[in-house]
N, C-alpha and C positions, 0 to 999 in steps of 0.2 A: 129432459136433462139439458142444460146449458153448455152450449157448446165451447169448449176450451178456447183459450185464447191462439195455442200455439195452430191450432187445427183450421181458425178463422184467419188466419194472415198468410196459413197453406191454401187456400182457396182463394185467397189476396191475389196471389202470386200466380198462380195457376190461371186467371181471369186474365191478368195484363201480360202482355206482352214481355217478351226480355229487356227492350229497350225502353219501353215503361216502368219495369221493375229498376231500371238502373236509375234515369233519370227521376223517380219518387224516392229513392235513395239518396240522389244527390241532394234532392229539394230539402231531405230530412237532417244531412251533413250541415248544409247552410245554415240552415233555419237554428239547429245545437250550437256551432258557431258561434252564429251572430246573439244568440242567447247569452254564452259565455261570457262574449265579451262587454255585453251591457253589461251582465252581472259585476264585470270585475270592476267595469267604471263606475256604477252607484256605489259598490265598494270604497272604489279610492276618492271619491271626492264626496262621499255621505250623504246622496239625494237623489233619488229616483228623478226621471224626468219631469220636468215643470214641479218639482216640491220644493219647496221651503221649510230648512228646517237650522235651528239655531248648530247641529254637524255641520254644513255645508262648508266646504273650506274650498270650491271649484266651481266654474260653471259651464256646460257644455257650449259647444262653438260648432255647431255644424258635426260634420265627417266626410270623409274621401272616399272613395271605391279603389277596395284592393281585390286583385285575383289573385286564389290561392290554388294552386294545383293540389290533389287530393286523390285516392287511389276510387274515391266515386268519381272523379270527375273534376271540372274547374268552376267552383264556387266565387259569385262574387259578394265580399264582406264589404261592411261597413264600420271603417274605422274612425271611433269620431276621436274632434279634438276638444281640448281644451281652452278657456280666455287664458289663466297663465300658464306657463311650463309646457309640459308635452304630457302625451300620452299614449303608452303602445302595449297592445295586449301580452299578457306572460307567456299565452298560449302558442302566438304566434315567434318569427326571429325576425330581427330587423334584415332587409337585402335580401331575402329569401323569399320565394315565389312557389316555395316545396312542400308540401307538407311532413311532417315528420317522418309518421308510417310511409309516403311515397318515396320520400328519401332514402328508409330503409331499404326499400325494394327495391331503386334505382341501385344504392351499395351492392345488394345481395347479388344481383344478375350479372352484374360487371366483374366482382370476385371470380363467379364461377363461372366465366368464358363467355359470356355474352357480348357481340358487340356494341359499340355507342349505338350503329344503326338501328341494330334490334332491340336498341333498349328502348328507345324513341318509339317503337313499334309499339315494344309493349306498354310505354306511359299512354298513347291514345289507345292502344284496346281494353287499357281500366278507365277508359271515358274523357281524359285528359285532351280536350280538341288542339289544343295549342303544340301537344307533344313537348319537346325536351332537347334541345342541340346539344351538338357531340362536346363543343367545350362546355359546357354544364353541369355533364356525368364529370367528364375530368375532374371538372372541378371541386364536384361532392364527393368523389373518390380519393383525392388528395387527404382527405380526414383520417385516410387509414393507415396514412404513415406514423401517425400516435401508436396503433395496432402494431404495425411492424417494426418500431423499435421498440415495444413491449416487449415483442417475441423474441427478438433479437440478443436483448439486453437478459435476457432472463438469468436465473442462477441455478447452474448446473451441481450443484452439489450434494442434493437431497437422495441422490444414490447413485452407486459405483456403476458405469458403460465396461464391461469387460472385453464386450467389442463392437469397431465401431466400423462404416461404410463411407467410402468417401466418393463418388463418381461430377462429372460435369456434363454439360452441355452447350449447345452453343444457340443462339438467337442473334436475330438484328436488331439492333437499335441506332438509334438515331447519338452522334457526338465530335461537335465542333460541324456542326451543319452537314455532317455526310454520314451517311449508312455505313456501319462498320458490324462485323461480328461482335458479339460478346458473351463471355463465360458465364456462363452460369452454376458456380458450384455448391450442393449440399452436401450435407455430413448427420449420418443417421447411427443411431446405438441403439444396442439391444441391453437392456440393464440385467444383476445378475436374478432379476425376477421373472427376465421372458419378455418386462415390456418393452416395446419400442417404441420410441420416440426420435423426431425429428429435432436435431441439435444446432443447425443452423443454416443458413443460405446466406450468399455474395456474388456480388455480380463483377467483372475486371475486364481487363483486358486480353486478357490472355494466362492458359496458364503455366505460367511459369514459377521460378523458385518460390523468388520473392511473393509473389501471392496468395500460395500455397501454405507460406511457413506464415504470411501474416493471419490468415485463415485459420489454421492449425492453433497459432499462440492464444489466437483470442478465446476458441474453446478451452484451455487451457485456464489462461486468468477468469473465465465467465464459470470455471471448480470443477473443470470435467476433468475425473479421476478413476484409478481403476481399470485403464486400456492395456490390456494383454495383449491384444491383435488388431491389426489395421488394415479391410479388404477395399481392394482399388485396384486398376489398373497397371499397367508396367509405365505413368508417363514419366521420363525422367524429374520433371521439377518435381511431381510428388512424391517421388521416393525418395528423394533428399529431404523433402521437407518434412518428411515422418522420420526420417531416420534422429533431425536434429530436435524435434517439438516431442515423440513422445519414446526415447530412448529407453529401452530395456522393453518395449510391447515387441510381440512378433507384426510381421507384414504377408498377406496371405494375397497373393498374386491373381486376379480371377481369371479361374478357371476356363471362363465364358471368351472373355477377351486373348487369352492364350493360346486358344485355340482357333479363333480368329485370324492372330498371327503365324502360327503353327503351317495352317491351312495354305497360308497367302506365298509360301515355299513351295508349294506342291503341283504338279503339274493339275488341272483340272481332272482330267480323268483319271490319279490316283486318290484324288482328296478323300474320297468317298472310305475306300480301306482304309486308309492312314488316318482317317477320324475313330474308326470305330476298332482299330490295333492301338492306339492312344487313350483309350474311354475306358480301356479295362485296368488303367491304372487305377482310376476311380471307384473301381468297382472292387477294388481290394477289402477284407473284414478288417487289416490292423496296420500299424505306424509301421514294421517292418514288409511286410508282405508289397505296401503298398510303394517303398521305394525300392527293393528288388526288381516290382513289377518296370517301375520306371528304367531301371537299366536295363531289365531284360529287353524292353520293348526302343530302346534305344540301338542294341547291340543288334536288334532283328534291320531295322531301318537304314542300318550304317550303309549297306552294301549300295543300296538303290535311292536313297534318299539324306545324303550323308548331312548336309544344311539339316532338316527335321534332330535328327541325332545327334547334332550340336546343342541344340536349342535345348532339348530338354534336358541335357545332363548339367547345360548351364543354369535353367530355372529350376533343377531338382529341389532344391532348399524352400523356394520361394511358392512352386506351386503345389509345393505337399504340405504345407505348413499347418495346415486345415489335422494334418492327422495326428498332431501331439493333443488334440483337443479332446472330450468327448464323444463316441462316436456317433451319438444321438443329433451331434449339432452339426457335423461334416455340414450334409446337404442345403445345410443357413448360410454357412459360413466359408464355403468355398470360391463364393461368386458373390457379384454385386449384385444377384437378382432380384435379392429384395428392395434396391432400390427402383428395379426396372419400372413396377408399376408408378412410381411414383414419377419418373423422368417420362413416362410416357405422358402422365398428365397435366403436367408442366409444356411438353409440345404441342399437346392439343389445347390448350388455352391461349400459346405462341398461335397457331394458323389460326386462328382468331383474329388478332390482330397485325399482324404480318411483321410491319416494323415500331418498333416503341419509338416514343416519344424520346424518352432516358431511361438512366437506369431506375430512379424510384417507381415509376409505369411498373417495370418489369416486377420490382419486388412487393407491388401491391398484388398483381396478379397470381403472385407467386405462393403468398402470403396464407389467405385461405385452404388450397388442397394439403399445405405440411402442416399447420397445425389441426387439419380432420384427421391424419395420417398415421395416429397412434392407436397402435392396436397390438393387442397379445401376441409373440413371436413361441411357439412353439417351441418345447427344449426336447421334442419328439419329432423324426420326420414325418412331414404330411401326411395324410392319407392320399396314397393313390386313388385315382379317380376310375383307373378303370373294372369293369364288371366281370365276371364272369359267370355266364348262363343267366344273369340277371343278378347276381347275387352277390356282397360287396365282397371282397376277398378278405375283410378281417370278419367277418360273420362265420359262423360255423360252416364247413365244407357241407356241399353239396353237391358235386361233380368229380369227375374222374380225376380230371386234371388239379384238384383243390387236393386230393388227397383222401377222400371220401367216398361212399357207393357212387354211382351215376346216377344221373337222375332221369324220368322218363323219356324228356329231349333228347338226351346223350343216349341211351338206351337205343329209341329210334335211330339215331343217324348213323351209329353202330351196324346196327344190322341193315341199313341200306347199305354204307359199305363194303359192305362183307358179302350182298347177295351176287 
């Protein structure tokens, strides 16, 4: 029986070396190449080499050597020319020394936290001898600013955000020739379908009113409608600027960060109690229950901790807000946490590159992780993660402690116990 083709070039392969199978690769990239580009030139000027034929409308002039980097490797072409006009393949771009596909690849690594340096790395370890300087990538990277004012500009209208997330960060970059901080702010919504999506990013100075309310308006004219509630922080410029951009939505104080400040009151060796006499306001089943708890747990605090017991009866409004809602959605919507992961991968693609160039650097890099970022929000709290006796706690009981007989394990430890 004749043996398959794919099963003979697995034996190919298997014979030569790796650096053999790369380099017969590359020889095969060129040689397609250069193929091509004859093709297209008997094309445009209507006569194979040395023919004569009453088409001809051109005549060949020699050709140049160009090097074309290539994700086999750096092929050298043959670009001919022409006696009149010019001539230059489709296939190829003029000024560009990239190949397309390695272009892409350069893009893709650079998106997702790669440095220039390791990008270089990686252009010679796909066979590219020459490698790739750091202004280069910049340079092919600048293309995605088309990308990010896609994202940017987008129209918010195709369904109602009932509530949305608003948090910052801070990075260095580079402006007016000195290293300065700069904000980095998103705003994320949850629609009334569960999905999430990422609404927008801006990068400033600082954040103050003015930035916040310019931030806010633009969501706003770009048809973001339907905002009931707005969870953020306690900084002052943003809560002026929600109170004046989206009037009549509630503001839902996080939880996370309140307690942060809460804490920062507290001698170190009480934080510990006063976190966890604080937490059971949280832990309330209803809208009432849950701001009783708040005073009672306020009234307990007065005597030894009177700062803490201000605090809360003054954020009472702001950090219960969460409980006029659903109770299914408390746990989403009490805190920014569902931006956390996102802000966290925002700073690990920052230690990347330490200090930006500008602000567009920042929002190319920025660009990729929030639009991957869309993903179902649960209008159920999570599934707890932890086990019990192995076994998940919404599974049918199987242990004492679920509610259920014991199980052998339990049975055993039982009666050592007990001996």
């Amino acid at each position: 029986m004749a043996q398959s083709h794919d099963a003979r070039l697995a034996e190919l392969v298997a014979e030569l070396g790796g650096d053999e199978v790369r380099f017969l690769f590359r020889d095969l990239v060129e040689k397609a190449l250069q193929e091509l580009i004859d093709a297209e030139l008997t094309q445009a000027i209507g006569a194979e080499p040395h023919e004569r034929t009453e088409q001809r409308t051109n005549r060949r002039n020699g050709a140049r050597s160009r090097v074309l980097s290539t994700p086999a490797g750096d092929v050298e072409l043959r670009i001919p020319k022409v006696r009149e006009g010019s001539f230059f393949p489709s296939l190829l771009e003029p000024r560009r020394r990239v190949d397309r596909a390695l272009w892409a690849v350069i893009m893709t690594a650079y998106v997702t936290g790669t440095s220039t340096r390791k990008v270089d790395d990686l252009v010679r370890a796909l066979g590219v001898s020459s490698g790739i300087s750091k202004s280069t990538v910049s340079r092919i990277c600048e293309q995605l600013d088309e990308e990010v004012a896609a994202f940017r500009d987008r129209s918010l209208d195709h369904i109602e955000f009932p509530y949305v997330f608003v948090d910052a960060t801070y990075l260095n970059g580079r402006k007016d020739h000195r290293v300065v901080s700069r904000a980095v702010v998103v705003a994320t919504g949850v629609a009334a379908d569960g999905n999430r999506e990422v609404l927008d990013l801006d990068v400033g100075d600082t954040e103050d009113e003015v930035f916040w309310t310019q931030f806010l308006r633009r969501l706003r004219k770009r048809g973001l409608t339907g905002v009931v509630l707005v969870i953020s922080d306690a900084h002052t410029g943003l809560k002026a600027a929600i109170r004046k951009t989206f009037s009549g939505a509630g503001w839902q104080r996080c939880r996370v960060h309140f307690m942060r400040n809460l804490l920062a009151r507290v001698p170190k060796g009480h934080a510990e109690m006063v976190a966890a006499t604080v937490r059971t306001v949280f832990a309330q089943p209803d809208p009432a229950s849950t701001r009783d708890q708040l005073r009672l747990v306020a009234d307990m605090l007065r005597e030894r901790h009177p700062a803490v017991s201000d605090l809360l009866l003054e954020a009472e409004a702001d950090v219960t807000a969460y409980a006029g809602f659903p109770q299914p959605h408390w746990k989403k919507i009490w805190s920014t946490n569902p931006l956390e992961r996102l802000m966290r991968e925002i700073k690990r693609r920052a230690d990347v590159v330490g200090i930006f160039p500008d602000d567009n650097s920042i929002l190319r890099r920025r660009i990729r992780p929030l639009r991957t970022t869309r993903r179902m929000a649960s209008n159920r709290p999570p599934l707890p993660r932890r086990r019990i006796n192995g076994t998940h706690p919404h599974h049918a009981p199987h242990s004492k402690r679920q509610g259920g007989e014991p199980t052998p394990a339990t049975r055993r430890r039982l009666t050592r116990r007990h001996r």
